[in-house]
N, C-alpha and C positions, 0 to 999 in steps of 0.2 A: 528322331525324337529323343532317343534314349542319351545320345551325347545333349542334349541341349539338358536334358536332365540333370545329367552327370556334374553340367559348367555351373547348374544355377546349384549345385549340392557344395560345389566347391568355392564357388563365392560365398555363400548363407556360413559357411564353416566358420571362419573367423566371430562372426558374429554372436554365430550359437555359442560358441566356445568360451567369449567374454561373459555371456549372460547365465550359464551353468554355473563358471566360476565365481560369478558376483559377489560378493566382494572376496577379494584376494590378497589384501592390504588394508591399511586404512583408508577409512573417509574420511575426508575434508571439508569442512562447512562452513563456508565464509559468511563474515557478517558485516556487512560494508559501514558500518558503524563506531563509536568506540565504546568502551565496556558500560554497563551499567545500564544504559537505556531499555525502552519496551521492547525494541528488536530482539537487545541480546539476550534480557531475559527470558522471551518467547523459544529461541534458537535452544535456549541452552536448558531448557526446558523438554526436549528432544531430543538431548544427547544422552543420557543414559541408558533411556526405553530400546530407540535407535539400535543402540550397538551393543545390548543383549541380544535384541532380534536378530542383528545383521552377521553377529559373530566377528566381528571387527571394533578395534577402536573409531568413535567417531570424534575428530578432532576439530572442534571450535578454535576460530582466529577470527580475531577482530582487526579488519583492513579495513579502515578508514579513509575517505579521501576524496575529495571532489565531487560532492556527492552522490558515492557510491561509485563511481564511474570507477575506480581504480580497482575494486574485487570485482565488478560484473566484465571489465574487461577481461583479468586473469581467467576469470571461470568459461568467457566466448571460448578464448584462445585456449583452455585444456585439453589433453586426452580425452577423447566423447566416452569413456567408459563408468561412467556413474560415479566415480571414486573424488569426482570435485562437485560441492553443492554449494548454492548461491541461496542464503535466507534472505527472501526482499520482503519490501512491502514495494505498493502497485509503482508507486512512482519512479522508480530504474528503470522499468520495461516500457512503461506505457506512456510517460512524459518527458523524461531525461533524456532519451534520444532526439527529441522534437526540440527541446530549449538547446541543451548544448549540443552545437551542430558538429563539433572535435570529440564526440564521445566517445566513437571509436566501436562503435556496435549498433546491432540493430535489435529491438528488444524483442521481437516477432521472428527473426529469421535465424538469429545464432545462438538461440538459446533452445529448450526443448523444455516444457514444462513438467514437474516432478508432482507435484501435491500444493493443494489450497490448505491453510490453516485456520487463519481467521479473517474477517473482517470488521468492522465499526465505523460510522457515520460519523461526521465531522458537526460541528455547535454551532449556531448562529448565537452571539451571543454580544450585548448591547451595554453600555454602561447606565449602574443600578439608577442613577437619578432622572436617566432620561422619563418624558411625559406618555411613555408607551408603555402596555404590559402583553400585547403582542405581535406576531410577525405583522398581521395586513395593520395592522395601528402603526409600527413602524416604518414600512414603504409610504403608508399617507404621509407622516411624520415628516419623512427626508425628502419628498417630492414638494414640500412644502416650503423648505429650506432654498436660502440663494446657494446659486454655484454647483458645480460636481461636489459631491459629500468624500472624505477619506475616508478606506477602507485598512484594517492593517493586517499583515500577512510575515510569515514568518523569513522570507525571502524570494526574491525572483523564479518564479519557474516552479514555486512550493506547491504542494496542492490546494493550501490554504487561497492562495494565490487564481488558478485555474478555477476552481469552486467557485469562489468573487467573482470572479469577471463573466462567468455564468451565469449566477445569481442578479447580477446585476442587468445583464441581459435581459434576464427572464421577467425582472421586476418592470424595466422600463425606464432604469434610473443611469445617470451618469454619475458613475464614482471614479474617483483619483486611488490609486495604488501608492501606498506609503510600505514598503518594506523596513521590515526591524532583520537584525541581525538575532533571529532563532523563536520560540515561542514565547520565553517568558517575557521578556520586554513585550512584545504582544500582549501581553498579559496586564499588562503595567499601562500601557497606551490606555486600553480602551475604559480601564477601572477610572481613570485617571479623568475621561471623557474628553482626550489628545483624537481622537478616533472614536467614532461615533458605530463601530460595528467591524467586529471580528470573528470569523469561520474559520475555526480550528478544531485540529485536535483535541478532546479532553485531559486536564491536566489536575495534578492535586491545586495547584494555587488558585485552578477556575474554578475547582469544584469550591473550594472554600471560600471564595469572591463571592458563590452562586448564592452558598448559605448564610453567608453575613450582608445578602441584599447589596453589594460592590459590586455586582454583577448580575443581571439580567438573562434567564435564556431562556430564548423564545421560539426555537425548533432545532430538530434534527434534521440532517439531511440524506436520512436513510428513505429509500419510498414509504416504510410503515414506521410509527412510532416504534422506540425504544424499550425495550422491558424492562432494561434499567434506571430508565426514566421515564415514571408514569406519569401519564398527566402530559409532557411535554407532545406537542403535537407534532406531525412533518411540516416540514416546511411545503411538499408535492398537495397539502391540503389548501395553501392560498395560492401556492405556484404549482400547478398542475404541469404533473411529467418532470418536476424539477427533483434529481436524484443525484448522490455524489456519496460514496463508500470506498473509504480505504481497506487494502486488505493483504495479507501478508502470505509468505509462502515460501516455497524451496524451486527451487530450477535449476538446470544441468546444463553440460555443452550439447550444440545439438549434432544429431548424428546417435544419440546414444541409442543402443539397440533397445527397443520397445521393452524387451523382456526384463533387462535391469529397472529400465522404469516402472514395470508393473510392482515390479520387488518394492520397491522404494516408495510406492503410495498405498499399497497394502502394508504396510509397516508403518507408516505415518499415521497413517489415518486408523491404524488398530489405538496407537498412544490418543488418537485426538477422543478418542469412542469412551475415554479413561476418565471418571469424575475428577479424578485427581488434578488432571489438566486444566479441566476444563474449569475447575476453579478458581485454580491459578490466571487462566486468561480472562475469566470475570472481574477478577480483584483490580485486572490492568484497563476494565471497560471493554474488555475483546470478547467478542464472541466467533468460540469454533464451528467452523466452514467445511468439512471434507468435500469434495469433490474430485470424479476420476483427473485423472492427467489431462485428456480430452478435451474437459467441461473448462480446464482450468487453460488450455489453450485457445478456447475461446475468447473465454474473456479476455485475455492480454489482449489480445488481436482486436476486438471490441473497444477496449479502453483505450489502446493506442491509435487506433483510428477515430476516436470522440474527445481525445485531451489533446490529438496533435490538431485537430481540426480547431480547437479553443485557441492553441499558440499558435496560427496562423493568423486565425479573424482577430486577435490582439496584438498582433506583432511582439510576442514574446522571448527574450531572446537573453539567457546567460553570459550573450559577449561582450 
């Protein structure tokens, strides 16, 4: 007994010995994006706090590219020892792998989850002169209409994209998929009444479409209304069980010893606990999420088995 002791004391050693040391160099925190966006600014938002705590520089790079695929690859493929982090939001882990079938990772098995940040719900949002002012007015609306209705989505495999073909499910409607190249044309389509209903992100030019009546919005698709939008009701109130939340976060190689990880989300989530932050992710419509490592492995695993099972029953496919 005492040898078998001795072998699992000498195995655990390397391990312990990475996670005493933690960090021993700099961090690295990728951001699969390029500068300037809600990603970067949420990421970089975190790098100061970060690496007081940590007693290391924390070094922010923006690796852009194919979306996302090219930093979540780097970060699979690192040293497991906490010193490379991946800022995402949900759609890397939990849809990327299921659209592009070359990605090169699996968002459940090669990664190891770090700290939840924030989340926010996506807009159903209509153009201003249509005859409706809300959701169950607008599903009568378009069931009323000849043909499949178009819907418009920022591109292929987007979550705008997944969310729709949901939604449209859940309504009982056949819609056509018109992909724009990114949100704002999105933006442009539906004011335009080119597309008759867009589920997206919040953006400054929809919020200003919403107040100059160019735009229409007639739910959330978080299960409970929005606090920052009062009044606006869920969409789960005429489509029961109907939910769809974006959310953002950090994640590591996997393998990394638990113990770096504990460091790494006790240190996140002390900046998230920070008004200062948490301001900052209101101004962008984010609301802050902590949740252990755990809770946040759940859900990838949850999400990636409910958004690959969407890109299946629609034959979804980046190729």
């Amino acid at each position: 007994m005492k040898a078998w002791l001795r072998l699992l004391a000498l195995l655990a050693a390397p391990t312990l010995a990475v996670a005493q040391g933690y960090p021993n160099h700099p961090v690295q925190m990728l951001i699969p994006y390029p500068p300037g966006g809600t990603t970067d600014i949420m990421a970089r938002g975190l790098q100061e706090p970060l690496q007081k705590a940590l007693g290391q520089p924390v070094i922010v790079e923006n690796k852009a590219g194919a979306s996302g695929v090219l930093a979540a690859r780097e970060v699979a493929r690192a040293k497991p020892d906490g010193h490379s982090l991946l800022f995402i939001n949900s759609g890397i882990v939990a849809v990327t792998p299921h659209v592009q079938k070359d990605a090169g990772f699996d968002g459940v098995k090669d990664f190891a989850p770090v700290a939840m940040v924030t989340s926010a719900p996506l807009f159903v949002v209509v153009p201003g002169n249509l005859p409706v002012n809300d959701l169950k007015g607008w599903i009568d609306w378009a069931k009323k209409q000849p043909g499949p209705l178009p819907y418009a989505s920022a591109g292929v495999g987007s979550f705008g994209h997944l969310t729709s073909e949901m939604f449209a499910k859940a309504a009982g409607l056949k819609m056509t998929h018109v992909p724009y190249r990114g949100q704002a044309p999105t933006t442009t389509a539906v004011m335009s009444g080119e597309v008759p209903l867009l589920i997206t992100s919040m953006s400054g030019a929809m919020r200003d479409a919403i107040q100059t009546g160019r735009l229409k919005l007639l739910a959330v698709t978080s299960p409970q209304p929005n606090a920052q939008y009062p009044g606006v009701p869920a969409a789960a109130s005429v489509l029961p069980g109907f939910a769809a939340e974006t959310w953002f976060g950090l994640i590591t190689t996997a393998g990394t010893p638990s113990e770096v990880i504990a460091r790494l989300n006790k240190e996140i989530n002390t900046v998230l606990a920070t008004r200062e932050y948490q301001d900052k992710m209101l101004a962008l419509g984010q609301e802050v999420k902590p949740m252990t490592a755990q809770q946040l492995g759940a859900l990838i695993a949850d999400d990636s088995a409910r958004w690959g099972q969407v890109v299946r029953d629609n034959n979804i496919s980046a190729q």
